[in-house]
ROVO-796638 format. One record per residue: residue number from 1; y, z, x of N, C-alpha, C in turn; residue in three letters. Coordinates in Angstrom, 3 decimals, decimal comma, always signed. Example, Ala and Ser with C-alpha at 12.3 -4.5 7.8 and 13.67 -1.06 7.14 Angstrom:
BEGIN
+-------+----------+----------+----------+----------+----------+----------+----------+----------+----------+------+
! dokol !      nyy !      nzz !      nxx !     cayy !     cazz !     caxx !      cyy !      czz !      cxx ! fimi !
+-------+----------+----------+----------+----------+----------+----------+----------+----------+----------+------+
!     1 !   -5,690 !   +7,800 !  +13,190 !   -4,500 !   +7,800 !  +12,300 !   -3,300 !   +7,800 !  +13,200 !  ala !
!     2 !   -2,250 !   +7,080 !  +12,850 !   -1,060 !   +7,140 !  +13,670 !   +0,030 !   +7,870 !  +12,900 !  ser !
+-------+----------+----------+----------+----------+----------+----------+----------+----------+----------+------+
***
This chain:
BEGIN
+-------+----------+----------+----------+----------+----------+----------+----------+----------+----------+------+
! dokol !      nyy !      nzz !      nxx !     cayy !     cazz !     caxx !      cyy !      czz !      cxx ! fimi !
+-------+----------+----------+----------+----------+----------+----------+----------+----------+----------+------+
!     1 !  +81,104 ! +200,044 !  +93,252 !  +80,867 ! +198,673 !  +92,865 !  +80,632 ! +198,557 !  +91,360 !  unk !
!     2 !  +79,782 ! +199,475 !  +90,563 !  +79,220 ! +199,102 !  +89,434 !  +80,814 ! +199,475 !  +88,479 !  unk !
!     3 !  +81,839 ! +200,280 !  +88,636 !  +82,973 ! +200,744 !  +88,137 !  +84,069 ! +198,959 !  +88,108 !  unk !
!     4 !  +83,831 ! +198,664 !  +89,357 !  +84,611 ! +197,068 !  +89,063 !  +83,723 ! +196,541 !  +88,344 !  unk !
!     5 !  +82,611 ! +196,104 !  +88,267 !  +81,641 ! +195,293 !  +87,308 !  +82,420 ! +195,778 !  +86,063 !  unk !
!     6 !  +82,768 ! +197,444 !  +85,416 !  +83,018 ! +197,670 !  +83,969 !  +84,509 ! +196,470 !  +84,062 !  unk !
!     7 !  +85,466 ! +197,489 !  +85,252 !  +86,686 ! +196,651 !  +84,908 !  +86,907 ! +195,523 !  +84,581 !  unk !
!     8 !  +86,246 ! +194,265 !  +85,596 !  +86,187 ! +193,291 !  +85,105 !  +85,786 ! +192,811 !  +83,334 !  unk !
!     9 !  +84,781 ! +193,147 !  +83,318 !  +84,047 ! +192,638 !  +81,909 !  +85,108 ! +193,121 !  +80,726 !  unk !
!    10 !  +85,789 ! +194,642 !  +80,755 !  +86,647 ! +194,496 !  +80,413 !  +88,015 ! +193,805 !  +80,094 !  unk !
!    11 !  +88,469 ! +193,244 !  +81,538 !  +89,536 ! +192,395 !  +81,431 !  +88,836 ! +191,121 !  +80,558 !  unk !
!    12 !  +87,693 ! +190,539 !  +80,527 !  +87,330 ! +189,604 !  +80,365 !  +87,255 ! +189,550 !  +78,963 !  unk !
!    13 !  +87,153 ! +190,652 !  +78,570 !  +87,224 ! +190,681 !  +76,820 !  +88,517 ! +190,523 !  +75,823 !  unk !
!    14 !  +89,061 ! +191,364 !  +76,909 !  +90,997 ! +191,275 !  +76,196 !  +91,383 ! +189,819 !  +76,749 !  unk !
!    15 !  +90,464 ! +188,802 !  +77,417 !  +91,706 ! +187,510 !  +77,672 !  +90,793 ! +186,965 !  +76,455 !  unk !
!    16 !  +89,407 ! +186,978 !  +76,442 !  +88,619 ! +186,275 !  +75,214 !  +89,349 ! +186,391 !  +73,963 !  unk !
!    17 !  +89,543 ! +187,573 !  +73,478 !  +90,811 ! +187,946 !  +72,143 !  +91,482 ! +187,311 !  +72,008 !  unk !
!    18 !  +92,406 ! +187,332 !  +73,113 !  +93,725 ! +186,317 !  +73,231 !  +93,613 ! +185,067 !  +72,874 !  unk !
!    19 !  +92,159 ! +184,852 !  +73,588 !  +92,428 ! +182,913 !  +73,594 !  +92,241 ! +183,390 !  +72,196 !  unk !
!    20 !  +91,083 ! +183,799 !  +71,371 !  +90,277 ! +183,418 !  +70,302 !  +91,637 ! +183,521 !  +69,258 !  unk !
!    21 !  +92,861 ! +184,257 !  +69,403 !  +93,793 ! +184,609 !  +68,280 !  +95,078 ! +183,249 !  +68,971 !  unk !
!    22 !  +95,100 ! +182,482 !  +70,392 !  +95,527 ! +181,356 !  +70,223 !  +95,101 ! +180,381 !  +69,903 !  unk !
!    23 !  +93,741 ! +180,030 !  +69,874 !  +92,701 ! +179,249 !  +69,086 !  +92,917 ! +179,256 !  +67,630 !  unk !
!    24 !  +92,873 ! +180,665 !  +67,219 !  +93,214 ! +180,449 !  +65,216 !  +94,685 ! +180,193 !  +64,796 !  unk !
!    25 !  +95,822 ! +180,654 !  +65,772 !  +96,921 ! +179,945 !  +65,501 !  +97,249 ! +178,602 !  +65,909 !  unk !
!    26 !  +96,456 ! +177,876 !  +66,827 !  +96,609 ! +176,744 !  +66,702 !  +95,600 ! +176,276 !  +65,469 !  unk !
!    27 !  +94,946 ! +176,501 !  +64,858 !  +94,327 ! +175,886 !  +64,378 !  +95,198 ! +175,872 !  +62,746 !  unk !
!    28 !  +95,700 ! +176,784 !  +62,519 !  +96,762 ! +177,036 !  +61,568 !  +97,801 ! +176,535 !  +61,384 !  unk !
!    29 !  +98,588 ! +176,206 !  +62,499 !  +99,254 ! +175,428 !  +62,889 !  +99,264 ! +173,840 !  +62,073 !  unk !
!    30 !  +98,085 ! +173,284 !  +62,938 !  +97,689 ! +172,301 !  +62,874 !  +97,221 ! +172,042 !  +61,642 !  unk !
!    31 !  +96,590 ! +172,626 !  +60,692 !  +96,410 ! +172,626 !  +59,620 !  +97,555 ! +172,364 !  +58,300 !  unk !
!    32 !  +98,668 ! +172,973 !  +58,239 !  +99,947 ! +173,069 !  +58,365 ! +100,845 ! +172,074 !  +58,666 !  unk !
!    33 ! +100,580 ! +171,339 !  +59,295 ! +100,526 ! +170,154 !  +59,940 ! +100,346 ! +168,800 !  +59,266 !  unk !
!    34 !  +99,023 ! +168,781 !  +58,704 !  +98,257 ! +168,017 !  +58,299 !  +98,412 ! +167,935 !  +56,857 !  unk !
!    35 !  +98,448 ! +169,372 !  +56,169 !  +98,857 ! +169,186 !  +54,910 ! +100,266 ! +168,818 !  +54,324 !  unk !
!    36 ! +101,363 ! +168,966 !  +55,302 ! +102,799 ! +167,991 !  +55,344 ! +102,501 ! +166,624 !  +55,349 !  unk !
!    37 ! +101,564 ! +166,379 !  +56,566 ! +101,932 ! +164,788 !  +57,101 ! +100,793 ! +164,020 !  +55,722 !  unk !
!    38 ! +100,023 ! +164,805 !  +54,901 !  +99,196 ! +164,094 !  +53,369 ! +100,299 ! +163,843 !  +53,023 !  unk !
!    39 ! +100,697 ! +165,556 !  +52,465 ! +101,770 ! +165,579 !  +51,031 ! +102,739 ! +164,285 !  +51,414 !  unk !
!    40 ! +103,230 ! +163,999 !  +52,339 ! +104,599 ! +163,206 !  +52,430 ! +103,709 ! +161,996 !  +52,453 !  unk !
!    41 ! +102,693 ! +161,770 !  +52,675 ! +102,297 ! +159,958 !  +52,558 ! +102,095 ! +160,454 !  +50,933 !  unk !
!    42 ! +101,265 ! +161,130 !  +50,287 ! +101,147 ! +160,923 !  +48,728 ! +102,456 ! +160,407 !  +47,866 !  unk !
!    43 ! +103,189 ! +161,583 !  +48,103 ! +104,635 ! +161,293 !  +47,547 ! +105,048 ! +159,920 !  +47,794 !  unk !
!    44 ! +105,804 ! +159,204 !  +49,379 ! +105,489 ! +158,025 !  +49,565 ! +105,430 ! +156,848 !  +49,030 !  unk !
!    45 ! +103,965 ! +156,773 !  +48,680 ! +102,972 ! +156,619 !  +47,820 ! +103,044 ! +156,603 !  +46,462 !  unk !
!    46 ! +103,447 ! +157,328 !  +45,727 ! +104,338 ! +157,177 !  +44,402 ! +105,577 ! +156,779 !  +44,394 !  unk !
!    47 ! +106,886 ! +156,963 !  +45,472 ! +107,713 ! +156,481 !  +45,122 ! +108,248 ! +154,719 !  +45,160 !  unk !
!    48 ! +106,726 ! +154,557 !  +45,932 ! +106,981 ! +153,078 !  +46,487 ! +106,212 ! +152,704 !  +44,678 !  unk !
!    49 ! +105,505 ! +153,134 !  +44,035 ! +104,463 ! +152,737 !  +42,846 ! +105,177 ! +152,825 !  +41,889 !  unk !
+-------+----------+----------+----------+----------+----------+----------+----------+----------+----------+------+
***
C-alpha cells in the first residue's frame, strides 16, 4: 500500500509540471498577444492623427 501512496504522489508531480509549463506558455502567449493588439491601436492612432 504505502509503495502506491509513492507512485501516485509521484504521478501527481509530473502532471503539476506540465500544467505549471502550460500555464507559463499560455501566459506568454497571451502576453504576446496583448502587446500586438497595443502596438496596432498606437500606430492606428497616429495614422488617423
Amino acid at each position: 500500500m504505502a509503495t502506491k501512496s509513492t507512485k501516485y504522489k509521484k504521478q501527481t508531480k509530473t502532471s503539476e509540471t506540465g500544467t505549471k509549463r502550460q500555464n507559463r506558455t499560455a501566459q506568454i502567449m497571451f502576453a504576446v498577444f496583448a502587446v500586438i493588439l497595443i502596438l496596432s491601436m498606437v500606430f492606428s492612432a497616429f495614422a488617423n492623427f
